[in-house]
C-alpha positions in Angstrom: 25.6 63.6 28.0 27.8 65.1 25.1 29.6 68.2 26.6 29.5 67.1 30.3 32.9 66.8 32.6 33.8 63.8 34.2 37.0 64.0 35.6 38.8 60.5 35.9 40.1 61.1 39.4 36.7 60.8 41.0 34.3 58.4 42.0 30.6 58.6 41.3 27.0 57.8 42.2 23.8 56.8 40.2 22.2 59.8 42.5 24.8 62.0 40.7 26.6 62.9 43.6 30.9 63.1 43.0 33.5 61.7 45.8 37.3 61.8 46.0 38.3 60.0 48.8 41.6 61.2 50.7 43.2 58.9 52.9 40.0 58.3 55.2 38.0 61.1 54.7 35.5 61.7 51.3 34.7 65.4 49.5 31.2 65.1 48.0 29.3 67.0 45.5 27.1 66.9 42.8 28.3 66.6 39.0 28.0 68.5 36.0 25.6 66.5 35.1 23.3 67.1 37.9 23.5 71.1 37.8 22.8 71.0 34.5 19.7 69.0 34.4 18.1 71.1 37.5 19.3 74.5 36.3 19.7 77.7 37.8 20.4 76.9 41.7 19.3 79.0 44.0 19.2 77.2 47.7 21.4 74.6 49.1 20.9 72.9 52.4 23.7 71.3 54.1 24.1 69.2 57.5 25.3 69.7 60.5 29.6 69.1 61.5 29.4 66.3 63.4 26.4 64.6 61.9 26.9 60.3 61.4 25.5 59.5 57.9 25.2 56.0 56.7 25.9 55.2 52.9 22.1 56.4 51.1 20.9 58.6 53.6 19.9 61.8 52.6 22.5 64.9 54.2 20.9 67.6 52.3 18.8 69.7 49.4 19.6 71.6 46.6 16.6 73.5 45.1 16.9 75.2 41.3 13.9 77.2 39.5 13.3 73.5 38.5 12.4 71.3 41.2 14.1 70.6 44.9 16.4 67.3 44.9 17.8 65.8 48.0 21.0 65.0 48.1 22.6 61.4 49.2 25.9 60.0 51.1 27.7 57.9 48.7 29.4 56.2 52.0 28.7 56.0 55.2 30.9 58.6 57.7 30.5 61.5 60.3 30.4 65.3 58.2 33.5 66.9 59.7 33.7 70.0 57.0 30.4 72.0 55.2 31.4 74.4 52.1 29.2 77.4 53.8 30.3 78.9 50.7 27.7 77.3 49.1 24.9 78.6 51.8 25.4 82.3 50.1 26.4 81.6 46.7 24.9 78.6 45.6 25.2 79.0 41.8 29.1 78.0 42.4 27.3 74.5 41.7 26.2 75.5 38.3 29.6 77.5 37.6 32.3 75.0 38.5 30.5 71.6 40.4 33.9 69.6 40.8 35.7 73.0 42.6 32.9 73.5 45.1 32.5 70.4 47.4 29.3 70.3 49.5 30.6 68.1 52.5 33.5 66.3 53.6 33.0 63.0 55.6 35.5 61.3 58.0 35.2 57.3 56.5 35.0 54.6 58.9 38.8 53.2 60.2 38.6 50.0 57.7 41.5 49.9 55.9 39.5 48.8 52.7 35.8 50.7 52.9 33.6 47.8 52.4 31.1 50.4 50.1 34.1 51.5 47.6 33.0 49.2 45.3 29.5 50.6 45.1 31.1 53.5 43.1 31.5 53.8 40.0 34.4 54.9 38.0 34.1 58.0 35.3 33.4 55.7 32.9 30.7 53.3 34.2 29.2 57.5 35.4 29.3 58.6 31.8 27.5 55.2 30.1 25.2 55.8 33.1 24.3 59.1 31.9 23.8 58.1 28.0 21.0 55.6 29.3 
């Protein structure tokens, strides 16, 4: 794990998937971490605007010269934003993983999101990444 960001400000996931939650709506990518352990990117497969995940359920792929991984909502929300940039330059995941969101997600209208605590915190992410 030595080496690898983890920026304070964000929440995490055990499927290595970042969030930072703004008022009631959620950027999510994948961390550090993740692009470094699948390497070289070279696809990325994002849902539709206006698609209703629920927290777990696969929204996406991201293939490297390594192996394909799908990609899992850390909460549960409808996608009202898709980084397209991603669609043409998906190394941008490799280069700089916390500047290039994959989805943003409109949370539920519960004033305390029941699935927060599911989350963890950078440093709960970065003992989970030295197991």
């Amino acid at each position: 794990m030595s080496g690898h960001q983890v920026p304070e400000n964000l929440k995490y996931t055990k499927e290595h998937e970042w969030i930072q939650i703004d008022d009631d709506c959620a950027a999510i990518g994948i961390t550090d971490y993740a692009q470094s352990s699948l390497g070289d990117i070279v696809f990325v497969e994002l849902p539709e605007v206006g698609r209703v995940l629920k927290q777990g359920e696969t929204f996406g792929v991201v293939e490297s010269i390594k192996s394909v991984s799908d990609l899992y909502s850390p909460l549960a929300g409808e996608v009202i934003e898709v980084n397209t940039q991603l669609e043409n330059s998906p190394e941008l995941c490799n280069e700089a993983p916390y500047d290039h969101w994959m989805i943003k997600i409109k949370l539920p209208a519960t004033k305390d999101h029941p699935k927060l605590s599911s989350l963890l915190n950078h440093q709960e992410y970065k003992d989970l990444c030295r197991e």
